[in-house]
C-alpha positions as CSV (number, residue, x, y, z in Angstrom):
1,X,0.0,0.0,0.0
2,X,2.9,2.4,0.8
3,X,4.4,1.8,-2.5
4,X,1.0,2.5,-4.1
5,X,1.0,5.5,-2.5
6,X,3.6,7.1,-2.7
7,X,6.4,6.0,-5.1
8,X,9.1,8.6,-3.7
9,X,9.7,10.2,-0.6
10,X,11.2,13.6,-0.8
11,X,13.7,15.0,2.5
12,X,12.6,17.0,4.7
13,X,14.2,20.6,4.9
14,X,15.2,20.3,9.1
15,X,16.0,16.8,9.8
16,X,16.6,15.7,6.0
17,X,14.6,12.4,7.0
18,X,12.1,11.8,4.3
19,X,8.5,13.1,4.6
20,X,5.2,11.8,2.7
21,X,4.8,13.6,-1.1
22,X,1.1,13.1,-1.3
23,X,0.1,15.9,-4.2
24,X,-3.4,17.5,-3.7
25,X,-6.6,15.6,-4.4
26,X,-4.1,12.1,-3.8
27,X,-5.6,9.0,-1.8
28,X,-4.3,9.1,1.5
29,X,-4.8,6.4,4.1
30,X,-8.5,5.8,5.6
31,X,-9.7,7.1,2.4
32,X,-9.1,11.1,2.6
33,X,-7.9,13.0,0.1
34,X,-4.7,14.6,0.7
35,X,-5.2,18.8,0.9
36,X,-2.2,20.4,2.6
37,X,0.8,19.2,5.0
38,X,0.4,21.1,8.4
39,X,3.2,19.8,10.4
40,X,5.9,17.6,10.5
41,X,7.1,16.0,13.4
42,X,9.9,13.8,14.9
43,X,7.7,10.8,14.2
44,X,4.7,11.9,12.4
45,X,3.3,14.0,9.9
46,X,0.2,16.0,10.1
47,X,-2.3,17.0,7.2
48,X,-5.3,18.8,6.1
49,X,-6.9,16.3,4.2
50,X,-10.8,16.1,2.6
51,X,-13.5,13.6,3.5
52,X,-15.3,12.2,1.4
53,X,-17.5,10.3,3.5
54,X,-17.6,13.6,5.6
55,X,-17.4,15.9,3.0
56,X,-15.5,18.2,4.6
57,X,-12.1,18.9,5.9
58,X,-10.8,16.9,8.9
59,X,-7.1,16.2,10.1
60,X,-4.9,12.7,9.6
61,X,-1.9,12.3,11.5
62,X,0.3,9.2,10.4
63,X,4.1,8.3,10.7
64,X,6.9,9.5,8.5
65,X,7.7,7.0,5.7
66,X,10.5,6.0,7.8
67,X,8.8,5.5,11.2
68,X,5.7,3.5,9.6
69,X,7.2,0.5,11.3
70,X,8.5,2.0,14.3
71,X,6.1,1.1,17.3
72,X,6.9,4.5,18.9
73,X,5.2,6.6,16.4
74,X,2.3,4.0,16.6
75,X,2.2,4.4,20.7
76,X,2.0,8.3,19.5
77,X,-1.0,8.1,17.6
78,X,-2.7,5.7,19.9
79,X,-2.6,8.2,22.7
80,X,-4.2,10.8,20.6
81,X,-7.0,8.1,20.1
82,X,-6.8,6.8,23.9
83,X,-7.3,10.7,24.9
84,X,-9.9,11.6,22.7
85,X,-12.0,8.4,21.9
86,X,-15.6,8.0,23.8
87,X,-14.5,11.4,25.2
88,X,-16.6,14.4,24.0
89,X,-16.0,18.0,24.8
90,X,-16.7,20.9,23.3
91,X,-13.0,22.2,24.0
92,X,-11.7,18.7,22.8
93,X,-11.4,18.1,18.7
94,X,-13.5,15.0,17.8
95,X,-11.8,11.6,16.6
96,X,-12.8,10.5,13.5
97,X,-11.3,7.6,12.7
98,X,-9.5,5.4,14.8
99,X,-6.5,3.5,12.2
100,X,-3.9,2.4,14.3
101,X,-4.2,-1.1,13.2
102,X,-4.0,-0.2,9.4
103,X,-1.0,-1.0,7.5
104,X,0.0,2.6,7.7
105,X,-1.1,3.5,11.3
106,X,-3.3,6.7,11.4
107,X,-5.6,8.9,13.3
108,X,-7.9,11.3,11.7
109,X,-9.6,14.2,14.0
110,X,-11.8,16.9,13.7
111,X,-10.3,20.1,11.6
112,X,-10.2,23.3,13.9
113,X,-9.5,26.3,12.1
114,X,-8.2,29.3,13.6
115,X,-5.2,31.3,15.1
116,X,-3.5,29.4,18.0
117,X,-3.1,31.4,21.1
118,X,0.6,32.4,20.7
119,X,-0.4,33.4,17.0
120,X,-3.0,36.0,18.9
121,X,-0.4,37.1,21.5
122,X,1.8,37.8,18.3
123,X,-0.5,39.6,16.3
124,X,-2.7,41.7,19.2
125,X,-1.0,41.6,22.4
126,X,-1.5,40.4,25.3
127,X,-5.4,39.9,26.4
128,X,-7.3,41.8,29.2
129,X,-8.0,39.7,33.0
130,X,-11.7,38.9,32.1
131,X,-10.7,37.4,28.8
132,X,-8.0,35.2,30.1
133,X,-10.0,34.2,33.3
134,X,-12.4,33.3,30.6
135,X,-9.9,31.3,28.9
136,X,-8.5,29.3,31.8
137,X,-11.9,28.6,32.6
138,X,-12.7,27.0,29.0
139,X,-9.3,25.2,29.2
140,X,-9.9,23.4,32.5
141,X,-13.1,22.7,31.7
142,X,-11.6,20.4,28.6
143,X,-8.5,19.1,30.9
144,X,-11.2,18.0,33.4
145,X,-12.9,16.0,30.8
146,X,-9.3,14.7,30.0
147,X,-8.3,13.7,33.5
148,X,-11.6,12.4,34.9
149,X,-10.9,9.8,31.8
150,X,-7.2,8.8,33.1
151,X,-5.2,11.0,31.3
152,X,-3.3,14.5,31.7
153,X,-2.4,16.6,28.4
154,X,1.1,17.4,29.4
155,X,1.8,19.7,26.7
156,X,-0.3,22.8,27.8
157,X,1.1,25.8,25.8
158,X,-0.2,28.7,23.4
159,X,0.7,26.7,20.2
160,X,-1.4,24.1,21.0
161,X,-4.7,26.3,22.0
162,X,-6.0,27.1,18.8
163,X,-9.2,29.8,18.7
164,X,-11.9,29.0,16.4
165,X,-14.5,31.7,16.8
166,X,-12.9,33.0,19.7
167,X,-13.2,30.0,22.0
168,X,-10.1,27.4,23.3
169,X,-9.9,24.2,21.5
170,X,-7.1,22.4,23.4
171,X,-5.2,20.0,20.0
172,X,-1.9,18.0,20.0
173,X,-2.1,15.1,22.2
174,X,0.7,12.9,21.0
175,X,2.3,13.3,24.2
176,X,-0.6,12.5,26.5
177,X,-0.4,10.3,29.1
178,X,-2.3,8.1,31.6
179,X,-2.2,9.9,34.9
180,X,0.2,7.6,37.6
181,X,1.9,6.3,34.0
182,X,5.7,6.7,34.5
183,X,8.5,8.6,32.6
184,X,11.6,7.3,31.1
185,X,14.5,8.2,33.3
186,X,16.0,11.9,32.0
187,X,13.5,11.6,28.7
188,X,11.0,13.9,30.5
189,X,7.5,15.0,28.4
190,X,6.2,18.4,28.0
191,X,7.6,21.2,26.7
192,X,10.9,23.2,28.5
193,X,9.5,26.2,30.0
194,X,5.8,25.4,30.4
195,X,6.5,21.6,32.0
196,X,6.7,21.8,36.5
197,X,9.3,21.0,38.1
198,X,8.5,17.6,38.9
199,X,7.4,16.7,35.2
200,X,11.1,17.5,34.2
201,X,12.4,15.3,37.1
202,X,11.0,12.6,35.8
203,X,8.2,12.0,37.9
204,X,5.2,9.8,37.6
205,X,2.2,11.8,35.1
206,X,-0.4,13.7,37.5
207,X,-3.3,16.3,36.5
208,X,-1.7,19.0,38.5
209,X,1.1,19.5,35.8
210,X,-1.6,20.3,33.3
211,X,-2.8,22.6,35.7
212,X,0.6,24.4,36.2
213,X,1.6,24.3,32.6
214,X,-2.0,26.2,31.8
215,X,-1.0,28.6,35.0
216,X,2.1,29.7,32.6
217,X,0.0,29.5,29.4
218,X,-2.0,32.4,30.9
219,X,0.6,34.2,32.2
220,X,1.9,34.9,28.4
221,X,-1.6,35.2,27.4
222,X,-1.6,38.0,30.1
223,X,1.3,39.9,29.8
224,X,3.1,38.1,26.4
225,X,5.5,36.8,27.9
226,X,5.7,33.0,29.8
227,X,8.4,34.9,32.6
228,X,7.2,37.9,33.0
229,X,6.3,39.4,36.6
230,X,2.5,39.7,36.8
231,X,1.3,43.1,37.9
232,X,-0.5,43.3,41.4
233,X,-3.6,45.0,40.3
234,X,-5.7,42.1,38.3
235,X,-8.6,41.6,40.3
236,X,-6.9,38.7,42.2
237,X,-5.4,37.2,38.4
238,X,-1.9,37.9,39.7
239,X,-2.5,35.6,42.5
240,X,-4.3,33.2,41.2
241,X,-1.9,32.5,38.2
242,X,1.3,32.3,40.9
243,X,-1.0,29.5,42.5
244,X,-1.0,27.7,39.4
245,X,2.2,28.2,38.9
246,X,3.5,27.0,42.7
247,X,6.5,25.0,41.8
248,X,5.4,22.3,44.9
249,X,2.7,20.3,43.6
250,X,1.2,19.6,46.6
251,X,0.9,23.1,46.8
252,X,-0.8,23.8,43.7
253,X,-4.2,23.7,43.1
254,X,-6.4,20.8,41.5
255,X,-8.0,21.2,38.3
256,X,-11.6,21.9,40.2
257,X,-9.6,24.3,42.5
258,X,-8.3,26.1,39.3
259,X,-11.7,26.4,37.9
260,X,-12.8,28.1,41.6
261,X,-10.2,30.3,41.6
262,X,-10.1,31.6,38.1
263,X,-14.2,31.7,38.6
264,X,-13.7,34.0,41.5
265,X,-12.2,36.6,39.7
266,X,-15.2,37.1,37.7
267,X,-18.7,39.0,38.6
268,X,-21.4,36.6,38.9
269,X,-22.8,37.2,35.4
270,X,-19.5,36.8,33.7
271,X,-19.2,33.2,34.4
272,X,-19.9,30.7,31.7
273,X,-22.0,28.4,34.2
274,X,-25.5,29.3,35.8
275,X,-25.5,31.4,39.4
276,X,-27.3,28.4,40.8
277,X,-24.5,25.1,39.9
278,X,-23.2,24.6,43.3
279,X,-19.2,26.1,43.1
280,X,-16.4,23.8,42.9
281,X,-14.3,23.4,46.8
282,X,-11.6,25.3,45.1
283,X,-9.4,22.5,46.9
């Protein structure tokens, strides 16, 4: 099938390991039709691809030509399908198609379209308090769904929120894990800069380093910049936002505490949940 698909593989321009050459309009696994290459990865590739059975746009992720075989780009697709599978949320893209037993391993999920967050940092600055409370809010919300199914996101950042119509669809889960799941000794997950402390020791997965990794996600959604000092006057954002950035865990709020706190910030009618749903602990 790989040779019917593609007879050559062209190198790619970082790594110069080879990359898939599918030309618009091409069959691509799982039936799509190849549109546009979106990203290519260390394992994978990921493209904008049509549906025919959909008829519409969706998203395929599959492994390089040269990691088709390798079971770690496999195990990297199947957590985007473990994370997302049976798990709706409006804040979560849907799964498609689940191919990870196809010849050519793949995942195909729901097309968001829109600026990421560090894209709208770039272009307009750095949003008001209300907004970002707003935004944490909408975040947690998805990571709750995510970790009241076993697993944490662990790559939290501005890149991977994209904004479609203004609201936080949370993408990119080729590095979740199951929650208590261990990590290879000094291969830590997560990005440098937005993982906690303990993540980049090594430590077992828990929710509360999505939750700190989204505490420094709104801190450069608040002031552009992920190490800036947070100005006192916020209407309690400032301190909220160094909670969720407490370098102890066991210091740091849980993802229902984060939602409290960030909910407290806002007037009654400013937050996205009826005045009578009993408030989270804030634990």
């Amino acid at each position: 099938m790989i040779d019917e698909l593609v007879p050559a593989t062209p190198l790619d321009d970082e790594d110069g390991e080879p990359i898939w050459s599918f030309a618009e309009g091409a069959p691509m696994p799982g039936s799509f039709r190849a549109w546009e290459r979106l990203a290519v990865g260390v394992r994978c590739e990921t493209w904008l691809v049509w549906s025919p059975r959909l008829w519409g746009p969706a998203v395929l992720k599959l492994p390089r030509p040269h990691q088709v075989g390798n079971p770690r780009a496999a195990r990297s697709l199947a957590r985007e399908v473990a994370a997302l599978g049976d798990n709706p949320h409006p804040v979560l893209p849907r799964l498609y198609e689940d191919g990870i037993g196809e010849e050519i391993p793949y995942a195909a999920l729901e097309y968001v379209d829109g600026p990421t967050l560090a894209d709208e940092i770039d272009e307009t600055g750095p949003l008001g308090a209300a907004d970002v409370a707003l935004l944490g809010i909408q975040v947690l919300s998805g990571l709750r769904a995510l970790h009241q199914h076993g697993v944490a996101h662990v790559d939290v950042k501005p890149e991977n929120i994209v904004l479609r119509d203004g609201r936080p669809i949370l993408i990119d889960f080729g590095s979740a894990r199951q929650i208590g799941a261990k990590q290879p000794a000094g291969r830590p997950v997560g990005t440098q800069g937005y993982a906690p402390p303990e993540m980049e020791a090594c430590e077992p997965i828990t929710p509360r380093m999505d939750v700190y990794a989204l505490g420094v996600t709104l801190r450069e959604a608040l002031t552009g910049s992920r190490t800036a000092a947070l100005p006192p006057t916020l209407d309690g954002m400032a301190d909220v936002i160094s909670r969720l950035c407490e370098t102890d865990p066991s210091s740091r709020p849980t993802t229902e505490g984060a939602l409290a706190l960030l909910g407290a910030t806002l007037d009654e009618d400013e937050r996205p949940w009826p005045g009578w749903v009993r408030p989270y602990s804030g634990r």
